[in-house]
C-alpha positions as CSV (number, residue, x, y, z in Angstrom):
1,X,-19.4,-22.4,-10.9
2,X,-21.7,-19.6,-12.5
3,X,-20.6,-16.4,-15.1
4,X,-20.1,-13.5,-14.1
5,X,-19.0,-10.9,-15.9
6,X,-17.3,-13.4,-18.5
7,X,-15.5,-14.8,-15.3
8,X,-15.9,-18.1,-13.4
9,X,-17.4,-17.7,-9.8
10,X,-18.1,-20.4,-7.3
11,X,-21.1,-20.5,-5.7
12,X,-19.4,-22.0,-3.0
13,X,-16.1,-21.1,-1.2
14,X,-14.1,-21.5,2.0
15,X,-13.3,-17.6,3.1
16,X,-14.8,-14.8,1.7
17,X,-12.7,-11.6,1.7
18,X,-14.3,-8.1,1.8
19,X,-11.9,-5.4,0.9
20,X,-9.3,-5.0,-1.6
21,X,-6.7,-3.1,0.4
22,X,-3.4,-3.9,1.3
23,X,-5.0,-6.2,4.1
24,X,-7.9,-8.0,2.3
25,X,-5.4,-8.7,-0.7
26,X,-2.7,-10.2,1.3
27,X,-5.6,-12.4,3.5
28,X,-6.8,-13.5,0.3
29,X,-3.1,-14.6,-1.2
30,X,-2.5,-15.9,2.0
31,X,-5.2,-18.5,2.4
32,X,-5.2,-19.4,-1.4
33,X,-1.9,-20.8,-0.9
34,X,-3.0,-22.9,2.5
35,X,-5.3,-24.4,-0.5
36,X,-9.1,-23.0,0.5
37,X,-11.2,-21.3,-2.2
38,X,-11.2,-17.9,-1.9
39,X,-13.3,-14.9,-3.3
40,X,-12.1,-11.0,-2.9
41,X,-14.5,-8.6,-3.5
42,X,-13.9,-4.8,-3.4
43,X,-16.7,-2.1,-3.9
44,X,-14.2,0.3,-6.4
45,X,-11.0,-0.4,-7.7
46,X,-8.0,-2.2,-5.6
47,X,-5.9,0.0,-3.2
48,X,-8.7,2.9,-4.6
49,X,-8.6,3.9,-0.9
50,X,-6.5,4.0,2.1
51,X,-3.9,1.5,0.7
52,X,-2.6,3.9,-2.3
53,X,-2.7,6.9,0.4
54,X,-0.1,5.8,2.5
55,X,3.1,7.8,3.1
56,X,4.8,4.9,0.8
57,X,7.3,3.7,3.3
58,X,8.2,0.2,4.7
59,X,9.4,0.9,8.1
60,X,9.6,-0.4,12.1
61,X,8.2,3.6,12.8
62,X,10.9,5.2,14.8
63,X,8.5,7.3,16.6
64,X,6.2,4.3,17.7
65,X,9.6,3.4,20.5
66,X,8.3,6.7,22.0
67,X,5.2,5.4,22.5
68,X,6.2,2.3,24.6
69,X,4.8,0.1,21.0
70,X,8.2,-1.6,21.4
71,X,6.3,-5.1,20.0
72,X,4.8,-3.3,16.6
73,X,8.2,-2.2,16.1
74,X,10.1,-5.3,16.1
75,X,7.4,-7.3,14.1
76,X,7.4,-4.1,11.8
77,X,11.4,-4.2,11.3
78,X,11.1,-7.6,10.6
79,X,8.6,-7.7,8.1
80,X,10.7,-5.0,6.7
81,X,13.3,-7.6,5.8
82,X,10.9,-10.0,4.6
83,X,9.7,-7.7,1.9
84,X,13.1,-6.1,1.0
85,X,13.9,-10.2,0.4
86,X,9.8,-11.3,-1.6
87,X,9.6,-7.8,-3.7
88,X,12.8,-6.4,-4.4
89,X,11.5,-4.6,-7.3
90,X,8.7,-2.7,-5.2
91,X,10.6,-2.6,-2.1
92,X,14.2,-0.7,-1.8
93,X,16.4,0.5,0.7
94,X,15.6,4.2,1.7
95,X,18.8,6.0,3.8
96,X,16.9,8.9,5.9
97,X,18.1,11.9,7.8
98,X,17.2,13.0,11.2
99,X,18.1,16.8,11.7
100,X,18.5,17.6,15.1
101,X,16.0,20.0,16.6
102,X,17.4,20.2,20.8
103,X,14.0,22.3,21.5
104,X,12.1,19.0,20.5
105,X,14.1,16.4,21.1
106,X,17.7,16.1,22.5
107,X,20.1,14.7,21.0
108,X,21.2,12.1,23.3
109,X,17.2,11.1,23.1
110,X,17.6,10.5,19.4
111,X,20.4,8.5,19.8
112,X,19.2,5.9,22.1
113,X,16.1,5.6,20.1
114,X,18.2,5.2,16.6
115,X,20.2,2.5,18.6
116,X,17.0,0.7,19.9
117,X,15.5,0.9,16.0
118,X,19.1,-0.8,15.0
119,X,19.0,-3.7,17.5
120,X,15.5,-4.7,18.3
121,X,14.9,-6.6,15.2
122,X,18.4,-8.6,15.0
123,X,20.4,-8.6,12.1
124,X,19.4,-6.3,8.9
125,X,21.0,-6.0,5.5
126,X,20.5,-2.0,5.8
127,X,23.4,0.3,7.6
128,X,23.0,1.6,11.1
129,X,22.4,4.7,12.0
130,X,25.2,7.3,12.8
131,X,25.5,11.4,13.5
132,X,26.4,12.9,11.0
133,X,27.1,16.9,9.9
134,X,25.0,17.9,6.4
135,X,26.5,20.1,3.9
136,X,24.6,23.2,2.5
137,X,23.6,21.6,-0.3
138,X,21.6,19.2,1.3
139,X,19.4,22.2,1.5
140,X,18.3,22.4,4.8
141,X,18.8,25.8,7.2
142,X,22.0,26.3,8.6
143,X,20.6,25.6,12.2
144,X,19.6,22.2,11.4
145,X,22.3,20.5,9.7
146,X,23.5,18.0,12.6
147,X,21.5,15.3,11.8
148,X,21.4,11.3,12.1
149,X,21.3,8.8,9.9
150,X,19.6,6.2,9.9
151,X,17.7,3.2,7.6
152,X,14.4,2.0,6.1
153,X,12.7,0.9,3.2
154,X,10.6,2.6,0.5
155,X,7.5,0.9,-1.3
156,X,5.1,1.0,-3.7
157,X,1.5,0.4,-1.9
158,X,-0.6,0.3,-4.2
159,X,1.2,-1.7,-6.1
160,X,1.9,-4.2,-3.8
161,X,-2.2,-4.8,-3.2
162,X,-2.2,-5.8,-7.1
163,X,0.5,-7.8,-7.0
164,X,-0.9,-9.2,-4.1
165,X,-3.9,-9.9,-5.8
166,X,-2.2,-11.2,-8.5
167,X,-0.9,-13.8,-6.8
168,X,-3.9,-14.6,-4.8
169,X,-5.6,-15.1,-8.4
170,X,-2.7,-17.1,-9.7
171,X,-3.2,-19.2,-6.4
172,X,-7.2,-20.2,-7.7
173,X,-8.6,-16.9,-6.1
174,X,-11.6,-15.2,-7.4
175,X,-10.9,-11.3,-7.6
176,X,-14.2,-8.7,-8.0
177,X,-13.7,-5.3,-8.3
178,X,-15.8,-2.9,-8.5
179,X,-18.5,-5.2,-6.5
180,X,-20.1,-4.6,-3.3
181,X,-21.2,-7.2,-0.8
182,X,-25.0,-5.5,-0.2
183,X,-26.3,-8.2,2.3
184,X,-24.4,-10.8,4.5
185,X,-26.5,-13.3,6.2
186,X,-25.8,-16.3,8.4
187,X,-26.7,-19.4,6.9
188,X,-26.3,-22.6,9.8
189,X,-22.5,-22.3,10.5
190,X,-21.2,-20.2,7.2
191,X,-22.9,-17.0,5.3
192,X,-24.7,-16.1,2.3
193,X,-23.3,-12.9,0.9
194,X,-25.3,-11.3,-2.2
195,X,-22.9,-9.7,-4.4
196,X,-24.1,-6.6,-6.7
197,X,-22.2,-4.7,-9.8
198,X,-24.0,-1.9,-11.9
199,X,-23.0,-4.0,-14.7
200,X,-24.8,-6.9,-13.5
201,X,-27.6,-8.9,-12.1
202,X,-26.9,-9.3,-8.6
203,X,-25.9,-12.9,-7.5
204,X,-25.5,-14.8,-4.2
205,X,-22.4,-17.4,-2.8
206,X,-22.1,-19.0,0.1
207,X,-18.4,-19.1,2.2
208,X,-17.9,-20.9,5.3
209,X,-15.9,-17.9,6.7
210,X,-15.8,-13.6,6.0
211,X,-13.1,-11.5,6.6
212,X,-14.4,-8.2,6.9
213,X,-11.0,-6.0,5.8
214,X,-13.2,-2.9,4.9
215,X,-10.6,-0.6,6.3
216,X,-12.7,3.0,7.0
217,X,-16.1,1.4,6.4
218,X,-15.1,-1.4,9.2
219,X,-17.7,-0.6,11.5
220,X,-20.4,0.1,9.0
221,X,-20.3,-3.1,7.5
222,X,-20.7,-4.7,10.8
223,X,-23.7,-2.4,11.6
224,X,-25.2,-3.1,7.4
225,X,-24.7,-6.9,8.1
226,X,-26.8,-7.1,11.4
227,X,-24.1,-8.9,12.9
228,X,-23.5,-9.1,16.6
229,X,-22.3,-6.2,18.2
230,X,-18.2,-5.6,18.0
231,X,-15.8,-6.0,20.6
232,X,-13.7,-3.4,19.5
233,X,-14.5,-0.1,17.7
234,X,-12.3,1.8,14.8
235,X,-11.0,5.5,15.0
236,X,-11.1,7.6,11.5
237,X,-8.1,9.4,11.2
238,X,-7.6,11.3,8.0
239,X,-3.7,11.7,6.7
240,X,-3.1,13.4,3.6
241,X,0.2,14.0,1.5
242,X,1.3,16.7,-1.4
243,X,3.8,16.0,-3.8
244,X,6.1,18.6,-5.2
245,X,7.8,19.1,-8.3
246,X,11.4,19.3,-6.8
247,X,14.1,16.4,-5.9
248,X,15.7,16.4,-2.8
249,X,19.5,16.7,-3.0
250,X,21.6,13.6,-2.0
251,X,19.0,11.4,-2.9
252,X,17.7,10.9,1.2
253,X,14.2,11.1,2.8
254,X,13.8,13.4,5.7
255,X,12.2,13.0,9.3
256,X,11.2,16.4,10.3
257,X,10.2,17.2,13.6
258,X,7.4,19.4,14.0
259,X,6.5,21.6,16.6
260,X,4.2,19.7,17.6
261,X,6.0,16.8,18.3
262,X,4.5,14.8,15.2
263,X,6.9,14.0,12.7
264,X,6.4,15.1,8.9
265,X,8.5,12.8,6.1
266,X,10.0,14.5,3.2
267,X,10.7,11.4,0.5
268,X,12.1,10.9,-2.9
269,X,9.2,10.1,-5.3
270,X,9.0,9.3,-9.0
271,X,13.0,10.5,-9.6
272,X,12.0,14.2,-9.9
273,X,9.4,14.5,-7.4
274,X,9.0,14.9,-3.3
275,X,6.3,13.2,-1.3
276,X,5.6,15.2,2.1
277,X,3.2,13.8,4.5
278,X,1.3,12.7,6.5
279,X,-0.9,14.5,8.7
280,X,-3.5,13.1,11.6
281,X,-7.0,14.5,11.1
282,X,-9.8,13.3,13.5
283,X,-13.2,12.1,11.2
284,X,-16.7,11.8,12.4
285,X,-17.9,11.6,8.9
286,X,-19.4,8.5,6.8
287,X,-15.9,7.0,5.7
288,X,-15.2,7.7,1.8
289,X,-13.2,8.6,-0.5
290,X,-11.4,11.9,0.6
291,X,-9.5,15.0,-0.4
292,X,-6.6,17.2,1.4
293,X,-7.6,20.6,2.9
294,X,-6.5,23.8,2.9
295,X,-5.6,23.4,6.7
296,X,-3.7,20.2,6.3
297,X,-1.3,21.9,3.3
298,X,-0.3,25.1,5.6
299,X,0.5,22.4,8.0
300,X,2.5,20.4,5.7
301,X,4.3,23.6,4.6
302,X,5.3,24.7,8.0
303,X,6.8,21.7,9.1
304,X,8.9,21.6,5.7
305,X,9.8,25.3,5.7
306,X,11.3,25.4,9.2
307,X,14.2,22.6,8.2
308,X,14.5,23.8,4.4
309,X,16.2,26.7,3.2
310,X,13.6,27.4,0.7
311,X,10.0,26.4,1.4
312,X,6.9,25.3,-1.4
313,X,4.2,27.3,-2.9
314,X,1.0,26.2,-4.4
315,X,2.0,26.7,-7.9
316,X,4.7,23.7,-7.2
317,X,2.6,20.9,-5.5
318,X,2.1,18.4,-8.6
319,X,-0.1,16.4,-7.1
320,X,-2.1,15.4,-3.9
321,X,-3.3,12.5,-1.7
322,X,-5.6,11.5,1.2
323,X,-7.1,8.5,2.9
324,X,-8.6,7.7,6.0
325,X,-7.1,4.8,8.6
326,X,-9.4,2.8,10.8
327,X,-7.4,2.6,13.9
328,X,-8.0,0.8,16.5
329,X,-9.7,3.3,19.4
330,X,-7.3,2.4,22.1
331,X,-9.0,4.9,24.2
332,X,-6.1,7.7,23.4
333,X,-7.8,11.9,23.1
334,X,-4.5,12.2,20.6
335,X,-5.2,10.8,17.1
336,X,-1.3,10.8,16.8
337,X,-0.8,8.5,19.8
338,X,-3.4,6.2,18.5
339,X,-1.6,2.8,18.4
340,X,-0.7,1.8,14.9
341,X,-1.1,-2.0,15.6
342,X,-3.6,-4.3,14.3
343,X,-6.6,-6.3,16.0
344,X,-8.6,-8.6,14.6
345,X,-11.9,-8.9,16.4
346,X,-13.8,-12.3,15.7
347,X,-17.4,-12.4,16.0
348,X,-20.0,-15.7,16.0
349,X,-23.4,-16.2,15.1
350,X,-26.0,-17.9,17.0
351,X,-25.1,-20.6,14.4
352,X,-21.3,-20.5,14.5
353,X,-20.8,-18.6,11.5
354,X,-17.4,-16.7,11.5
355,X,-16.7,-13.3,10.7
356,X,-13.6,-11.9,11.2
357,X,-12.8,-8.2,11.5
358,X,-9.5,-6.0,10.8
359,X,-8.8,-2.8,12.8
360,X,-5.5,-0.7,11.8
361,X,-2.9,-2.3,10.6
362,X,0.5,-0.7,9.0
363,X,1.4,-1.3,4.7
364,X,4.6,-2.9,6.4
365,X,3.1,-5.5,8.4
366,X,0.4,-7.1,6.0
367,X,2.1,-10.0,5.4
368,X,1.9,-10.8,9.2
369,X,-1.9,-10.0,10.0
370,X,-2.8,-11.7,6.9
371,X,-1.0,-14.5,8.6
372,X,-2.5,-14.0,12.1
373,X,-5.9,-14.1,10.5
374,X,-5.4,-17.1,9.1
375,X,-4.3,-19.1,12.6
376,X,-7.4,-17.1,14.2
377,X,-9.6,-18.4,11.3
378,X,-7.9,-22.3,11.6
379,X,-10.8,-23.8,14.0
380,X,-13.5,-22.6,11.2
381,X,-11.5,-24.1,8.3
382,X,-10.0,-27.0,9.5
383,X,-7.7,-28.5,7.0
384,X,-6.3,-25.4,5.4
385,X,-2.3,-25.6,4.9
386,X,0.8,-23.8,7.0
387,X,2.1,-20.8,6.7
388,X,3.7,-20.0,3.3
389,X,4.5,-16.4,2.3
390,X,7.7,-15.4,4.6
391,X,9.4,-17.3,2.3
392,X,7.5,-16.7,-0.8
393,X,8.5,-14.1,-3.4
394,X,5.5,-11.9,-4.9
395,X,5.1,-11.8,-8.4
396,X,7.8,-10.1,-10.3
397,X,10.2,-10.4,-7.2
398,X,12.0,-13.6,-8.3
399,X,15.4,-11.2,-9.4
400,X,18.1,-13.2,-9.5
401,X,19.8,-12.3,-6.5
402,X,17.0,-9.7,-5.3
403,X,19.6,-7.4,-7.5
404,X,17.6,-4.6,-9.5
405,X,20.0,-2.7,-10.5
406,X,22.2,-5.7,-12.3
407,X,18.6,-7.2,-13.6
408,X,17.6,-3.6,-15.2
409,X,20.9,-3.4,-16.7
410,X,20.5,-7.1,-18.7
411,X,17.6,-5.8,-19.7
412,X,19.2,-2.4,-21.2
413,X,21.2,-5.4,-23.2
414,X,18.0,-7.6,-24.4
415,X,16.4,-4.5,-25.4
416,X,19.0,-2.0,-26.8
417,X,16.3,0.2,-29.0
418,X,13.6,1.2,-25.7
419,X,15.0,4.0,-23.9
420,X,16.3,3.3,-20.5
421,X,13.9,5.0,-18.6
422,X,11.0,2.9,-20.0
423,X,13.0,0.4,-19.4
424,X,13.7,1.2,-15.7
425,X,10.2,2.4,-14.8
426,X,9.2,-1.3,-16.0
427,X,11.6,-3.4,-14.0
428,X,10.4,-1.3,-10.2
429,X,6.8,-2.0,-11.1
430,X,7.0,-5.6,-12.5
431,X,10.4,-6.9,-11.7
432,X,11.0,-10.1,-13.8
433,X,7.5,-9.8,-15.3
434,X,8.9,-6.8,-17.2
435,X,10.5,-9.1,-20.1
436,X,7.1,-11.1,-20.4
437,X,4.9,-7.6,-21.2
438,X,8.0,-6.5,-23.5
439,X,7.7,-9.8,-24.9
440,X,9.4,-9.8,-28.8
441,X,8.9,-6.1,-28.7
442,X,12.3,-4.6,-30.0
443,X,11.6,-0.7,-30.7
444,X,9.1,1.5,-29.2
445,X,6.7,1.2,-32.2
446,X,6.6,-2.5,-31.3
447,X,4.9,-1.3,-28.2
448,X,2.0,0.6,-29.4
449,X,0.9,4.3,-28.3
450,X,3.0,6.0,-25.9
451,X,1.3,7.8,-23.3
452,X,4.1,9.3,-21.4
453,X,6.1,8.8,-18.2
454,X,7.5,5.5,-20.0
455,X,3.7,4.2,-20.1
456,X,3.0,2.2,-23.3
457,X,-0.6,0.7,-24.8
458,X,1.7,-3.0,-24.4
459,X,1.5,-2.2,-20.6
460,X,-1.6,-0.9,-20.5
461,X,-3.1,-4.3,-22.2
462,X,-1.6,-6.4,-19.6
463,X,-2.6,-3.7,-17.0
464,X,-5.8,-4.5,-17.9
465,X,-6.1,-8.1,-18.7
466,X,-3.8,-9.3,-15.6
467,X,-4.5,-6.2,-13.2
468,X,-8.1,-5.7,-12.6
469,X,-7.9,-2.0,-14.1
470,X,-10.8,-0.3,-16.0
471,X,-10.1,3.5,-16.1
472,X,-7.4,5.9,-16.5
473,X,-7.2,6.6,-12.8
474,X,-7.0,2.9,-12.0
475,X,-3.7,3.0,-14.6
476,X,-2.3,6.6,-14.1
477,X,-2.2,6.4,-10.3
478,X,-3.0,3.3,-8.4
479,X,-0.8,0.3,-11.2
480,X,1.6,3.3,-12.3
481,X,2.3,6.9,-11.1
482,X,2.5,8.1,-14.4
483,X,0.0,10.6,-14.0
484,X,3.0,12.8,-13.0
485,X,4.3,12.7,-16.0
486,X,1.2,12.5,-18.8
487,X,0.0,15.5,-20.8
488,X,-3.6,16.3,-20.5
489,X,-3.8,15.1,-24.3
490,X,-2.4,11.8,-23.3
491,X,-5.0,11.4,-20.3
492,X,-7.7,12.0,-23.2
493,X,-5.5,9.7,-25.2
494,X,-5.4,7.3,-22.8
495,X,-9.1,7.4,-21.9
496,X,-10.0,6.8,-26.1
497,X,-7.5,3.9,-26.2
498,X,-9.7,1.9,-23.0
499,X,-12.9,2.9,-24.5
500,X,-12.3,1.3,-27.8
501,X,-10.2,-1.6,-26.0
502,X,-13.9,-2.4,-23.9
503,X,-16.0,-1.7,-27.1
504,X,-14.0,-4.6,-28.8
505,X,-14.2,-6.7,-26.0
């Protein structure tokens, strides 16, 4: 073991993980629990990326059965129940409507596909779908207010990498953030990685195995690490989301048709706020971090606009989002019809040394590449245990009963003096953990500076010191969406509180 940063590194592990996304963060959980040491490095914060710029839903994807990706689906639907079940807190039941758009889609189309989506899984807690007529005030145009519905889940991604990570950490894993993997080089039959922080002097550790989970920068880090050349090759596709400050009536997300036959999701967010997204932007650029354009709002709007009675202007977008997905180039010209299934490409050294590459992937089916990794990895690591985590709850997810509601209302009880809402905003992004950060706390004074949007310097500490976060972004947006709901003062105020928090430390 060696310092680093004031933590405990081994110079010597089983499985390296490169990439703290949703992927790298369940592959690293997934084989500290089978018992192997485990390190997780990520170049900026977790879920800074493509993970936190999802469309935030856990779903089979009605519009893959289209497509023929009848096998995504099911394994998607299922691992929809699994999380529903592990995270209750993070992940909830979402009811959605379908308007009906004949010049699209027919009806009787819809249908068949709604009754596929119900049945190719097996048995689901949610409802079924059914047709149904909409009132005006679900605030729709007249024209489009037959409509199915139908259900699926809503979750929080980023949220889910760090809890992920959490649990890896728990598990014996080492988590980096903010640290790149510079150089990667075969050693006999495992690697010598040199890890580098601006913070620190540069240091080296050995793994027996590397999972390259780099999501957009997939490629590059094969091409940087002088590996063999890959079988497969990623496709960067850009989708970017606004969010609005309006709520949409009846408390429902939206599938919206557009005109060309993508489809464009209109969600509850944040209680007062709606998500809308995603589009499908080819990139040819270096991967990075990225921004929405001009282009991809308009075409936000005009999908929205042509279902709702009253459309959005500039003034009233709150906030927005992009990321790019490395998907697997299936050969498709359409970046829509690129499959959103996983492969994981496994390349050798002369020497033996594995290294194990993730291309696409969905938020919903994490839990199952992580686990396919891990059988794909099992003649490198001999030794390493089963398969745990379908039955495993995340952190925060033991409820008792997976029952949020009942389990935020005890908590109204044990803590009669916080406001409800701080209350509530705790419970969905710790579940059970909630009582341990409110600790003896019994008023809001008891929990230091409030920041707004519920956000207090007693979560912020354990944000922090159990959370891998370092900035006011890392806290505002990625571990919390309170940045909806802060002041500018409070960012400032928020930024002076961490400054003088790392000065003491």
């Amino acid at each position: 073991m060696r310092e680093y940063r004031g933590m405990s590194i081994p110079e010597r592990c089983d499985l390296l993980v490169i990439g703290g996304g949703i992927n790298g963060a369940g592959i690293a959980r997934d084989a500290a629990g089978r018992g192997l040491s485990v390190i997780l490095v990520e170049q900026y914060d977790l879920a800074a990326a493509t993970s936190m710029a999802s469309s935030k839903l856990i779903h089979g994807g009605l519009r893959y059965l289209e497509h023929g990706q009848l096998r995504l689906v099911r394994e998607a639907l299922a691992e929809r129940e699994i999380l529903l079940r592990t995270a209750p807190h993070l992940v909830r039941p979402l009811p959605f409507a379908l308007p009906i758009d004949g010049a699209l889609r027919p009806a009787w189309q819809i249908g068949a596909g709604l009754w596929l989506y119900d049945h190719v899984a097996g048995r689901s807690a949610l409802p079924r779908s059914a047709r149904v007529e909409l009132h005006a005030d679900s605030g729709l145009r007249a024209e489009f207010r037959r409509a199915f519905l139908y259900s699926d889940a809503w979750g929080d991604d980023a949220r889910l990498v760090a809890v992920n990570a959490r649990s890896a950490a728990d598990l014996g894993a080492s988590v980096l953030t903010h640290t790149r993997c510079t150089k990667l080089t075969p050693e006999g039959a495992g690697w010598i990685a040199r890890l580098h922080r601006q913070d620190a002097e540069p240091m080296k550790i050995s793994a027996r195995a590397v999972v390259n989970a780099t999501g957009p920068w997939v490629s590059r880090f094969l091409a940087d690490s002088g590996v063999a050349e890959p079988h497969a090759r990623a496709r960067l596709v850009k989708g970017s989301h606004v969010v609005l400050k309006r709520s949409l009536p009846g408390a429902r997300a939206y599938l919206l048709q557009h005109t060309d036959r993508r489809v464009v999701f209109a969600v509850p967010f944040e209680d007062e706020f709606t998500l809308v997204g995603t589009t499908d932007v080819p990139v040819s650029d270096e991967p990075g971090l990225v921004a929405i354009s001009t282009d991809e709002i308009e075409y936000l709007r005009a999908a929205f606009e042509r279902y709702f009675a009253e459309s959005f202007g500039d003034a009233e977008i709150a906030w927005t989002f992009a990321g790019i997905r490395a998907l697997y180039d299936d050969g498709s010209t359409n970046p829509s019809r690129l499959s959103r299934d996983y492969v994981l490409d496994m390349h050798h050294t002369t020497g033996g040394a594995p290294l194990l590459s993730v291309y696409g992937g969905k938020l919903t089916t994490y839990r199952r590449l992580a686990e396919r990794a891990m059988a794909r990895l099992t003649a490198s690591l001999p030794g390493m245990g089963p398969a745990w985590t379908a039955q495993s709850r995340l952190p925060g997810g033991d409820i008792p009963d997976g029952d949020l509601g009942r389990f935020i209302d005890s908590m109204c009880i044990r803590y009669p003096a916080l406001p409800v809402t701080w209350i509530r905003g705790l419970a969905h992004r710790h579940g059970s953990i909630a009582d341990a950060i409110l600790g003896s706390a019994r008023t809001p004074a008891d929990l230091g500076p409030h920041f707004g949007g519920g956000l207090t310097a007693r979560e912020v500490d354990y944000l922090i010191d159990s959370e891998w976060a370092m900035s006011a972004d890392d806290i505002l947006w990625r571990r919390t969406k309170a940045g909806l709901h802060v002041t500018g003062a409070a960012r400032a105020d928020l930024a002076a509180y961490l400054t003088a928090k790392f000065a003491r430390n």
